[in-house]
C-alpha positions as CSV (number, residue, x, y, z in Angstrom):
1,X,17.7,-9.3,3.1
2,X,14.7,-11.3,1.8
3,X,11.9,-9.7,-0.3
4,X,9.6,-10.6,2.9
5,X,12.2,-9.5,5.3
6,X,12.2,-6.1,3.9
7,X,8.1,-6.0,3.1
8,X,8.1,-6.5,7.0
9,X,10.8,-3.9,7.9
10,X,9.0,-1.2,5.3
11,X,5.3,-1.9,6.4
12,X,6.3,-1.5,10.1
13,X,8.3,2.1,9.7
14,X,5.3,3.5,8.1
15,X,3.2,2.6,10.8
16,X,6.0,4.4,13.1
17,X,5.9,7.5,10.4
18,X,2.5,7.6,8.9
19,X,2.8,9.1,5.7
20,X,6.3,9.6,4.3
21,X,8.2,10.3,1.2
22,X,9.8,7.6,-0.8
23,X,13.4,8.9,0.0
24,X,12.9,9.6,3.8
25,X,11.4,6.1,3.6
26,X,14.2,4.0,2.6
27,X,16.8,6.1,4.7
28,X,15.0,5.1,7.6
29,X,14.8,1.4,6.8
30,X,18.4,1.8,6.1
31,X,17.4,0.2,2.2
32,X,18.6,1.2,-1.2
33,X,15.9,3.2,-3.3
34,X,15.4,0.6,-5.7
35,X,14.6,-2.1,-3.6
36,X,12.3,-0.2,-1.8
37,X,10.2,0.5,-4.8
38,X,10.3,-3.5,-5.2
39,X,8.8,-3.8,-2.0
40,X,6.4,-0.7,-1.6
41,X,4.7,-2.5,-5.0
42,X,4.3,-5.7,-3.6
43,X,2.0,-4.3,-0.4
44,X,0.7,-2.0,-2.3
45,X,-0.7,-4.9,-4.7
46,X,-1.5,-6.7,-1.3
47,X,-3.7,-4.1,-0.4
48,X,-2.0,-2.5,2.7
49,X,-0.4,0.5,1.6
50,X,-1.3,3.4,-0.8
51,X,1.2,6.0,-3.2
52,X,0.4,8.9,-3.8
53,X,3.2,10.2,-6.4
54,X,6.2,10.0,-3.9
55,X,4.2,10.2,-1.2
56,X,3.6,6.7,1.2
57,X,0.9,5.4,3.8
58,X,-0.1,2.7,5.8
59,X,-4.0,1.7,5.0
60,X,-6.3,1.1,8.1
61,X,-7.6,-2.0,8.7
62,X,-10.7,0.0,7.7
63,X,-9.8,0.7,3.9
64,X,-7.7,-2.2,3.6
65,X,-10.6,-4.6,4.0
66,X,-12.8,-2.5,1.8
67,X,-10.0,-2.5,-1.3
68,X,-9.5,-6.6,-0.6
69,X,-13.2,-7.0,-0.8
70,X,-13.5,-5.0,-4.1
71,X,-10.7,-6.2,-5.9
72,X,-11.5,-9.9,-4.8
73,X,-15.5,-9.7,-4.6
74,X,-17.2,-9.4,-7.8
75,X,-20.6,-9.6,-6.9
76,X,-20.2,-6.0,-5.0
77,X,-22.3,-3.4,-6.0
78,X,-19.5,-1.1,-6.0
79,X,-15.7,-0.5,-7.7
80,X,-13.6,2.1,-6.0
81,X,-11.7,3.6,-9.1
82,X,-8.6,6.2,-8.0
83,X,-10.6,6.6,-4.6
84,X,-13.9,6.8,-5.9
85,X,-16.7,4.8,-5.1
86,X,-19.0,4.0,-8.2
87,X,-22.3,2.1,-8.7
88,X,-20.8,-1.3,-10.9
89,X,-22.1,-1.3,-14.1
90,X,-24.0,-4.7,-14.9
């Protein structure tokens, strides 16, 4: 299976699950461990998923917008570090 193959098959079973361990994860994609980490890093550096230790989730559209516009938007007023929202230093 291709990298975006499996991204596609990943990103839909957490929406089915919500949030879900690493393990239970790639049983039910039916995907070795390792690739999965390949392909949980790539959406989570797209901006739609979030890890918390082994722990996996779907973003809303909501908080997926809002980390794409701070990591792409540098004129915000605002950096959300490790889920906090700060005031940007100048």
């Amino acid at each position: 299976m291709n990298a975006e193959d499996m991204d596609w098959l990943v990103y839909h079973q957490l929406q089915e699950c919500g949030e879900v361990g690493e393990d239970e994860l790639a049983a039910r994609c039916g995907i070795d461990p390792a690739h999965l980490g390949a392909s949980l890093a790539r959406l989570e550096q797209s901006c739609l998923i979030e890890r918390s230790g082994t722990k996996v989730r779907m973003l809303t559209f909501g908080e997926a917008l809002i980390k794409n516009q701070s990591k792409y938007e540098e004129d915000l007023p605002y950096v959300i570090e490790n889920g906090v929202i700060r005031a940007r230093n100048p």
